[in-house]
LOTI-436137 format. One line per field, with one value per residue (C-alpha): chain; x, y, z. Coordinates in nm, 3 decimals, always signed. Example, Ala and Ser with C-alpha at 12.3 -4.5 7.8 and 13.67 -1.06 7.14 Angstrom:
mol c(A/A)
xx c(+1.230/+1.367)
yy c(-0.450/-0.106)
zz c(+0.780/+0.714)
% end
This chain:
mol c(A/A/A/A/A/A/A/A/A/A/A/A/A/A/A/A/A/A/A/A/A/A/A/A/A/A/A/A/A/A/A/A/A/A/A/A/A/A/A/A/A/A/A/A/A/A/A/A/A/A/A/A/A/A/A/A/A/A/A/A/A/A/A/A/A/A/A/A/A/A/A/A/A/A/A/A/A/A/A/A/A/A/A/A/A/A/A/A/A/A/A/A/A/A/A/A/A/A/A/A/A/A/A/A/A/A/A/A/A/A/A/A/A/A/A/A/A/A/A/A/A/A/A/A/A/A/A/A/A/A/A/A/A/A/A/A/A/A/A/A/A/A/A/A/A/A/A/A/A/A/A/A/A/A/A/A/A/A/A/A/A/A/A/A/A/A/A/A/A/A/A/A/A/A/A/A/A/A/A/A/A/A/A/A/A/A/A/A/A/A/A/A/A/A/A/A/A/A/A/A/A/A/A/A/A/A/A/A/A/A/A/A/A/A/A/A/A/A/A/A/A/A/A/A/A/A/A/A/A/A/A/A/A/A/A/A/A/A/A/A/A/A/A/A/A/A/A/A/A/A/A/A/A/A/A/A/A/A/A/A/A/A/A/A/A/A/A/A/A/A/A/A/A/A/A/A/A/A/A/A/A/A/A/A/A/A/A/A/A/A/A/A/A/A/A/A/A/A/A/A/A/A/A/A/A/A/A/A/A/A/A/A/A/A/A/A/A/A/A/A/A/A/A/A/A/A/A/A/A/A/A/A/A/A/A/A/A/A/A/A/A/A/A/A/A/A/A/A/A/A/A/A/A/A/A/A/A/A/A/A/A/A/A/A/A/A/A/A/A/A/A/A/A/A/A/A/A/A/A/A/A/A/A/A/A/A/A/A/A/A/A/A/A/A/A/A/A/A/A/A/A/A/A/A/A/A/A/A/A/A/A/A/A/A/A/A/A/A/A/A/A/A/A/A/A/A/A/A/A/A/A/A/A/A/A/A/A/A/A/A/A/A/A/A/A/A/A/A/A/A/A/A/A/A/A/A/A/A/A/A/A/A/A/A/A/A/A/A/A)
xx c(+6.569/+6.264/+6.016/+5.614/+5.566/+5.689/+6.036/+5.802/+5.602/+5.272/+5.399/+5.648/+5.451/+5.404/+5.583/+5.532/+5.758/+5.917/+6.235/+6.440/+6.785/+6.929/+7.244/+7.606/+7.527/+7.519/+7.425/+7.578/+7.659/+7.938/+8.067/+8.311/+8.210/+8.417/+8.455/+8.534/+8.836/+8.851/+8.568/+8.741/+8.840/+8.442/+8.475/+8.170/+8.183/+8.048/+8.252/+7.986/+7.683/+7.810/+7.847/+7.509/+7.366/+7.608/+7.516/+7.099/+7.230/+7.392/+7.143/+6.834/+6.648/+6.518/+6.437/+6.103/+6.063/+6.253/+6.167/+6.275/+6.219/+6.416/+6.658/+6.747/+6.649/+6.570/+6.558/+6.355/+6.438/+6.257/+6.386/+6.305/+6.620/+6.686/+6.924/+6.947/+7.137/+7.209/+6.995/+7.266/+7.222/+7.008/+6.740/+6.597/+6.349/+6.217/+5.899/+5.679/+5.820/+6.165/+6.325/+6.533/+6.259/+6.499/+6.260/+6.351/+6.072/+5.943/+5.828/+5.554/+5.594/+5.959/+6.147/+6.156/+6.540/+6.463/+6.744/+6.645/+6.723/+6.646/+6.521/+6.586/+6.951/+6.920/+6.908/+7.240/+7.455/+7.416/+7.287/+7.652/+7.688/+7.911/+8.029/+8.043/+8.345/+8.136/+8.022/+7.672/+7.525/+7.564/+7.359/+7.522/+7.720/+7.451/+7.480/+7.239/+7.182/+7.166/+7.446/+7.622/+7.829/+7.833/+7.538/+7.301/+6.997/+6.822/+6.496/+6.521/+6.250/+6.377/+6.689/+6.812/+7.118/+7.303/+7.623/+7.827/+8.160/+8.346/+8.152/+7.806/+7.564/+7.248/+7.009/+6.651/+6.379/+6.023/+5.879/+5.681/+5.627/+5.808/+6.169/+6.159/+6.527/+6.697/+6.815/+7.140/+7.443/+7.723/+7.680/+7.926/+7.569/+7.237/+6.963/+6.584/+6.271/+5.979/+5.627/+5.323/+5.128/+5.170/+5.242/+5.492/+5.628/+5.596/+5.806/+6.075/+6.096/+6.340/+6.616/+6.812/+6.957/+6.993/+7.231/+7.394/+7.472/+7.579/+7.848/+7.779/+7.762/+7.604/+7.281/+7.072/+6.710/+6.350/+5.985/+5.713/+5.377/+5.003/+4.813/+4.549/+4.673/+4.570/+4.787/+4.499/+4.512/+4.919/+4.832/+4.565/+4.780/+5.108/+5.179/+4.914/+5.038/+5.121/+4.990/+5.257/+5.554/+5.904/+6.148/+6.529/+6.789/+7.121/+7.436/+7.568/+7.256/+7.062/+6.720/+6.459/+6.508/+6.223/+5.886/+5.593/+5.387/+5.250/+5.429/+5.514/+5.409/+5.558/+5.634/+5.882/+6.016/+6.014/+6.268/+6.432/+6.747/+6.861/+6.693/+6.833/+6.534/+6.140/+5.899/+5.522/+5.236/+4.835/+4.688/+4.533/+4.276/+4.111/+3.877/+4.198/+4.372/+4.091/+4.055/+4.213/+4.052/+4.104/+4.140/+4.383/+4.591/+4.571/+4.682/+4.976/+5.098/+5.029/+5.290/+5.541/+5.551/+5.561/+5.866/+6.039/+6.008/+6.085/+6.477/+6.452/+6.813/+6.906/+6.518/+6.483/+6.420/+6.061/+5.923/+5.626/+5.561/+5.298/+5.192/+5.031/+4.659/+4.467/+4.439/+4.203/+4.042/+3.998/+3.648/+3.788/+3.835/+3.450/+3.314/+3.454/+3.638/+3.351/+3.639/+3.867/+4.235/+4.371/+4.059/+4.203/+4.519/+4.432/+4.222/+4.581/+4.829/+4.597/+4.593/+4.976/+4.929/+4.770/+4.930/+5.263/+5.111/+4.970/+5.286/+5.606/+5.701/+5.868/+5.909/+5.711/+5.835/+5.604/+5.608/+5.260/+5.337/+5.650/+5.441/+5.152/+5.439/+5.532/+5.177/+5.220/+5.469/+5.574/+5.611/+5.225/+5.112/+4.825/+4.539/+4.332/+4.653/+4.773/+5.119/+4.965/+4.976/+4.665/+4.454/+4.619/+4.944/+5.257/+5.343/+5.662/+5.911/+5.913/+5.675/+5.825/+6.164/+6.044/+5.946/+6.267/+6.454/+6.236/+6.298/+6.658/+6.640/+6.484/+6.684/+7.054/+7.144/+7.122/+7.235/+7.506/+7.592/+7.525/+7.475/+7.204/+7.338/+7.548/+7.409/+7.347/+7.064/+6.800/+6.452/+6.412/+6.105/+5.794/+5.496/+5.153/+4.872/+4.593/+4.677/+5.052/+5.164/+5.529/+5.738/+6.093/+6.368/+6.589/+6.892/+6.629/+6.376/+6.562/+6.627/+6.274/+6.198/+6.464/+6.326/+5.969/+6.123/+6.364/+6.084/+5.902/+6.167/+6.186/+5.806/+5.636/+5.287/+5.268/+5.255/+5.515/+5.442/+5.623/+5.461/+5.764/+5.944)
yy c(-1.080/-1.218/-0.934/-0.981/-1.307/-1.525/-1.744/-1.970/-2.080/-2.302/-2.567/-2.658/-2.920/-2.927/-3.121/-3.381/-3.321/-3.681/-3.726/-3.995/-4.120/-4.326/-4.625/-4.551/-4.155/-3.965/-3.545/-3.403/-3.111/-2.934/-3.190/-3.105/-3.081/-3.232/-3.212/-3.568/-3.465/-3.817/-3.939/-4.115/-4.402/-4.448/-4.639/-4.479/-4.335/-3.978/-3.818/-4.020/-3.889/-3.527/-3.562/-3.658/-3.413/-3.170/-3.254/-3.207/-2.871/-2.702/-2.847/-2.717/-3.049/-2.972/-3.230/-3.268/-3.531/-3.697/-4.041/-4.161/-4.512/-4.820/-4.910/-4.530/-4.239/-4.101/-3.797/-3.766/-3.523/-3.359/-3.500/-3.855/-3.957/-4.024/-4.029/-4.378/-4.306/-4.554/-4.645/-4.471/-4.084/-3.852/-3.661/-3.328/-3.094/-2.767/-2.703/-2.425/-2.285/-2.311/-2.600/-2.926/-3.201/-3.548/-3.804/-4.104/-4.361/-4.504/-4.232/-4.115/-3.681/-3.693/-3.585/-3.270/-3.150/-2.804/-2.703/-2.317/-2.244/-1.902/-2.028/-1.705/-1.785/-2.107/-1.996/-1.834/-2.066/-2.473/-2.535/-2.593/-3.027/-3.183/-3.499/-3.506/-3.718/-4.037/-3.995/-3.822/-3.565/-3.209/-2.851/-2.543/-2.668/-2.851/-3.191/-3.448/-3.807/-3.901/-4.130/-3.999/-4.155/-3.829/-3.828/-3.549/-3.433/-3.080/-3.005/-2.609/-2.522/-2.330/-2.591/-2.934/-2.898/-3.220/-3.280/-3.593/-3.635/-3.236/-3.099/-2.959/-2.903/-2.701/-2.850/-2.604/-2.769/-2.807/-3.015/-2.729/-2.509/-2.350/-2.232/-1.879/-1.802/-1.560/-1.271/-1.283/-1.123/-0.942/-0.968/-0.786/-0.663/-0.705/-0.693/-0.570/-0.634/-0.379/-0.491/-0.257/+0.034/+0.379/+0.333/+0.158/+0.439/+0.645/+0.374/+0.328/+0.715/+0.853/+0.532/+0.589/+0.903/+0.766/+0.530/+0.740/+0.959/+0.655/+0.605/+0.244/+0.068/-0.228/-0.194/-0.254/-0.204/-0.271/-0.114/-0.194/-0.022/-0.014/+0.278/+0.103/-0.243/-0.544/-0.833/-1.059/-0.844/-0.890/-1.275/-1.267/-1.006/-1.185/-1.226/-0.929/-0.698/-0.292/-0.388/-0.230/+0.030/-0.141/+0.110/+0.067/+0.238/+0.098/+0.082/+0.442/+0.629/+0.844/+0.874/+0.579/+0.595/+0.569/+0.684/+0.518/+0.426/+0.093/-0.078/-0.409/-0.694/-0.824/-1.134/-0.942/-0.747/-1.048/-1.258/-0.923/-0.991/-1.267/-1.102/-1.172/-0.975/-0.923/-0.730/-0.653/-0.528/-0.485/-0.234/-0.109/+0.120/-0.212/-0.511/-0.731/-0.587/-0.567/-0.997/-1.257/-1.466/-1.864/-1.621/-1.366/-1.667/-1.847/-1.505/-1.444/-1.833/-1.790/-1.524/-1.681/-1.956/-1.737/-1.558/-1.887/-2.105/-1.807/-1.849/-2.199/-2.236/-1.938/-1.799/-1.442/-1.422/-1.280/-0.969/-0.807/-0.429/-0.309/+0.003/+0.299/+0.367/+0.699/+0.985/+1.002/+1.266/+1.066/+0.910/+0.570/+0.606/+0.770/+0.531/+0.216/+0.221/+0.485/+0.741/+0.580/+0.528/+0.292/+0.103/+0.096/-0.005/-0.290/-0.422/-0.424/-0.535/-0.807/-0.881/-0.873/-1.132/-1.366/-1.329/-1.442/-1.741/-1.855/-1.828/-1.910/-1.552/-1.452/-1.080/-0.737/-0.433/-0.210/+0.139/+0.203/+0.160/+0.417/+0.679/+0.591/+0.587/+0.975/+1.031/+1.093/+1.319/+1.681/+1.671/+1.604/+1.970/+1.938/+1.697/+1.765/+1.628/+1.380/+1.350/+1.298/+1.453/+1.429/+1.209/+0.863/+0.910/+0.996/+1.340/+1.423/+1.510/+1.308/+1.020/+0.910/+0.975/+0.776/+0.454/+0.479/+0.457/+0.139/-0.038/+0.080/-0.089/-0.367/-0.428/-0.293/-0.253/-0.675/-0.743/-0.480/-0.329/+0.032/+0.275/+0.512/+0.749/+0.938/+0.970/+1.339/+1.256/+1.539/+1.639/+2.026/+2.055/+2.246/+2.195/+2.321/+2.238/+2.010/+1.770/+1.802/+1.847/+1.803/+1.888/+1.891/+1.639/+1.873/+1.813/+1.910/+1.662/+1.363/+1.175/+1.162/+1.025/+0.787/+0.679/+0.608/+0.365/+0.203/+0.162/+0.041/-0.213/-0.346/-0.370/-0.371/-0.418/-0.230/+0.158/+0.348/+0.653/+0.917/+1.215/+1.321/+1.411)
zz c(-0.382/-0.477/-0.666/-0.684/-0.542/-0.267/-0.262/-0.343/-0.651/-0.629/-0.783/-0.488/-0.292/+0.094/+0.264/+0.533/+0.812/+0.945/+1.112/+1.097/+1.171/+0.918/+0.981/+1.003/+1.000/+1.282/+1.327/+1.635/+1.738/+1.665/+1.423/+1.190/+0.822/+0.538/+0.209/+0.037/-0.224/-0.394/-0.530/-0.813/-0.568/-0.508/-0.844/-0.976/-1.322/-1.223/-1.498/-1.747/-1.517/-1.558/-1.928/-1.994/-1.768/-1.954/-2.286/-2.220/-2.027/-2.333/-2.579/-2.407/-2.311/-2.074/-1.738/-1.775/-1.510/-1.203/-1.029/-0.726/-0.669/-0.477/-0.808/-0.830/-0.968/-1.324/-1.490/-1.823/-2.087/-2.379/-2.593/-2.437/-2.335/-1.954/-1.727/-1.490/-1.159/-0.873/-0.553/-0.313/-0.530/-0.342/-0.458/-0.324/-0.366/-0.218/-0.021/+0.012/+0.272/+0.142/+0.333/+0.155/+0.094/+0.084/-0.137/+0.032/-0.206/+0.135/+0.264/+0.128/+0.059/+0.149/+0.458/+0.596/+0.663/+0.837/+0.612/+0.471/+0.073/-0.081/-0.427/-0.593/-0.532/-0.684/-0.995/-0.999/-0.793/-0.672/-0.360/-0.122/-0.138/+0.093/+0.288/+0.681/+0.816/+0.877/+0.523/+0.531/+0.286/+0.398/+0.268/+0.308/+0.606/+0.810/+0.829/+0.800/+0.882/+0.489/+0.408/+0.044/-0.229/-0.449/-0.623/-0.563/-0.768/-0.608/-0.759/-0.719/-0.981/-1.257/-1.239/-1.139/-1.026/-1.028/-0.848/-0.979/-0.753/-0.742/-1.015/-1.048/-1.408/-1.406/-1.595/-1.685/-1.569/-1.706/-1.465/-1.292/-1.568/-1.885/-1.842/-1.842/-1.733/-1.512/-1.615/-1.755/-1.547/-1.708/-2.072/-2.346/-2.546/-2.355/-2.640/-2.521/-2.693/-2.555/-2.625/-2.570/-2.638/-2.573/-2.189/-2.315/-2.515/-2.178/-1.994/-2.241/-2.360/-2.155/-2.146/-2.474/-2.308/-1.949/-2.140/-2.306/-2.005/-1.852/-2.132/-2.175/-2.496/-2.379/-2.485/-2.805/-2.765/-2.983/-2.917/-3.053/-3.035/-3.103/-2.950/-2.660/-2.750/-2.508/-2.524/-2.663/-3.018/-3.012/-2.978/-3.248/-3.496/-3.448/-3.798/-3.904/-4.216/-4.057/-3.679/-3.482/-3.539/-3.402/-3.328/-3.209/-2.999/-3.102/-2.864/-2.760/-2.965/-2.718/-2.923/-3.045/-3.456/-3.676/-3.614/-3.469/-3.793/-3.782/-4.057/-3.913/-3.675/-3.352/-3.509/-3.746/-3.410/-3.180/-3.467/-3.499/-3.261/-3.066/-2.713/-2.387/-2.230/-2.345/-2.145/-2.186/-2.082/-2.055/-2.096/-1.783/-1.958/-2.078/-1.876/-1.962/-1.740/-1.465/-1.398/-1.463/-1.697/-1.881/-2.217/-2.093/-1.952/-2.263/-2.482/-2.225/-2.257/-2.631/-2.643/-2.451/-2.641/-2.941/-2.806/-2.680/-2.968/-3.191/-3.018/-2.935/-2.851/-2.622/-2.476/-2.353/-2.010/-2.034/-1.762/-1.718/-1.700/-1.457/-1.626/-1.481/-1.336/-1.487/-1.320/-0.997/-1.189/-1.518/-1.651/-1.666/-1.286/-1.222/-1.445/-1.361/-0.987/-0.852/-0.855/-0.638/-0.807/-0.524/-0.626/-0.995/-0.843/-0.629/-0.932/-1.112/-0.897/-0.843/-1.176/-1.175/-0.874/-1.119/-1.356/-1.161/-1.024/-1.294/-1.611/-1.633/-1.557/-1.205/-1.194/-1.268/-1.374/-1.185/-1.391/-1.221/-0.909/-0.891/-1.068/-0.735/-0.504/-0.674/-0.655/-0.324/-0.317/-0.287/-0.681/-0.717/-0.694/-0.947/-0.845/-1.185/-1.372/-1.122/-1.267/-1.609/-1.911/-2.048/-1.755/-1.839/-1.992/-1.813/-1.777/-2.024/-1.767/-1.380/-1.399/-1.702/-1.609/-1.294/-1.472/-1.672/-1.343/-1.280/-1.581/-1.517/-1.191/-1.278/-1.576/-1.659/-1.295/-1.221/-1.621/-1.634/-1.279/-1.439/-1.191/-1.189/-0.885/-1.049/-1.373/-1.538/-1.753/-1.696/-1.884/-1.874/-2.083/-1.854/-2.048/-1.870/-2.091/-2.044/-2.296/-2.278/-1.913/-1.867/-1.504/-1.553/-1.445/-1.241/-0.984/-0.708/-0.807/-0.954/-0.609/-0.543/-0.880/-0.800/-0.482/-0.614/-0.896/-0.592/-0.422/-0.684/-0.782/-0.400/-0.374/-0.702/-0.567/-0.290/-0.242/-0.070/+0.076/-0.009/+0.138/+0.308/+0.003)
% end
């Protein structure tokens, strides 16, 4: 499922629908699909194809480039090296509105193949290769009118997947744009780095004993903090002396340790661990987080590239956390979004918008927008706290416990396969100050809280409305 954005990143050209028919192939219907079995009698030395493709695969060059031209086709690396393959391999690509481009080099934009790919599943499994029976290329069981000797490059976007005879290597790809990669799937220790301020505390706060409810000891995760921190002073204090606290929750542990005294730097908690997963944030109480600006851009890019060359041979996949909007109530909201809060958070998810189109990231983490979608709900029964504690931050008990269940969601469910639905975590603490406003996590409440984060997770910009819970 694709989160925040459309199937569909810019960089995927349009393309320019032709159909043609090409010799000794022929697509009718009801024809039988095969798949070819013996591809060593082709005489073509795929097994030295796949080992170069292989090879840049497990050492990180990336393909940086792919030419298709009447002598073949050629994929650059990093590193410089490239890959020559013969005038009969195929290449593909995918448009914008998800079908298989073929780039035949006569025709100028490719051809059109009306042949539908999810790209969000491409970057778990190859698109399905095969061979009709008179010898044409065929994509998840439609055939086409492209004749095929077995070699087939697919431009998917965040891989190439090559196909050399019967076996298949994904290759990253930087053509379009860094490789940020997919989350990882069923690792023995998934290691997450937290980057942000105190909304980030508020996000993160109530996981360590979700987890350890849960039972799993699967999990190792950092924090770092910097009260009101935008993402331009991380960039600019990288390597600054006592910036940031960095706190940990180690596998089974159900509390963060340490305190949150700024006595380090995020360079110091980004090199920390090898980290299959880093999030951050901006802080929505700041004019960052209000437009999307050249600088802002620049500072987010700065960062990634910070984080990925900081683990230059196995890079986090790197997410970013929509945090919350203040209060309706709040100054910030008066002052600046003429008291309207869905002003506030239009301004942010647009923001978020940007932000996707425009980096090598692909999903959001929208905290914000489950504690809106709760906003909405039964459990709002104070409108001068709004869910809040003190006007901005997250009330102690269900809108934090809420954006737990969304980084929960959007993070050790697909990694892991844990299970929130059963799980007995609960926060019981009723605070009713001004300042310090807590409702408690209780069996009666926790489905809702659920539901806002679920809801959250399946349509991060968007509010649901939950006014029948």
């Amino acid at each position: 499922m694709s989160r925040g954005r459309s199937i569909c990143k810019p960089w995927i050209l349009p393309a320019v629908a032709i159909s043609m028919v090409f010799a000794g192939c022929s697509k009718e219907a009801g024809e039988i699909i095969e798949e070819h079995t013996d591809w060593a009698a082709a005489g073509v030395d795929y097994a030295g194809y796949y080992a170069s493709a292989q090879k840049a695969a497990g050492a990180s060059d990336y393909c940086t480039a792919i030419t298709a031209s009447a002598e073949g086709i050629e994929l650059k690396w990093t590193s410089g090296d490239v890959l020559e393959l013969p005038a009969d391999a195929v290449y593909l690509r995918i448009s914008e509105s998800g079908s298989f481009i073929y780039e035949d080099p006569s025709v100028p934009g490719g051809i059109d193949l009306g042949i539908i790919a999810d790209v969000r599943d491409t970057w778990y499994e190859a698109p399905e290769i095969g061979i009709t029976g008179d010898g044409c290329l065929s994509i998840a069981g439609e055939p086409t009118d492209i004749p095929y000797s077995g070699i087939c490059v697919a431009d998917c976007g965040k891989y190439v997947w090559c196909r050399f005879g019967d076996e298949t290597v994904a290759v990253p790809s930087e053509i379009h744009e860094w490789f940020n990669p997919p989350l990882p799937k069923d690792k023995g220790l998934l290691k997450v780095l937290f980057i942000g301020n105190s909304f980030n505390v508020d996000a993160t706060a109530h996981l360590p004993g979700m987890l350890a409810a849960d039972g799993t000891r699967r999990v190792l995760m950092g924090r770092t903090y910097h009260g009101g921190c935008t993402l331009p002073q991380y960039d600019d204090n990288y390597e600054a002396s006592d910036f940031c606290s960095y706190r940990v929750c180690r596998p089974g542990e159900s509390e963060w340790d340490g305190d949150e005294e700024y006595d380090t730097n995020l360079k110091y908690a980004v090199e920390a661990e090898d980290w299959d997963v880093v999030t951050f944030m901006e802080y929505t109480g700041n004019s960052c987080c209000w437009s999307w600006t050249e600088e802002e851009k620049g500072h987010i890019n700065s960062l990634i590239r910070r984080i990925f060359d900081a683990h230059p041979d196995k890079r986090p996949t790197v997410m970013f956390m929509l945090t919350q909007t203040f209060a309706a109530q709040s100054d910030l909201v008066s002052r600046y979004f003429g008291g309207d809060q869905m002003a506030m958070y239009g301004t942010i998810t647009d923001f978020a918008r940007n932000l996707l189109d425009d980096t090598c990231i692909d999903d959001v983490i929208a905290t914000g927008t489950a504690v809106q979608n709760l906003r909405t709900s039964s459990l709002n029964d104070d409108p001068a706290q709004d869910l809040s504690r003190d006007g901005f931050h997250l009330d102690y008990g269900v809108s934090r416990y809420a954006a737990a269940c969304t980084v929960f969601y959007n993070i050790f469910e697909p990694c892991l396969g844990l299970d929130l639905s059963g799980n007995t975590y609960r926060y019981d603490v009723r605070l009713e100050h001004s300042t310090a406003h807590s409702i408690p996590v209780t069996d009666d409440n926790v489905e809702i809280c659920r539901y806002a984060a679920r809801a959250a997770t399946e349509n991060p910009l968007t509010l649901t409305d939950m006014s029948g819970y």
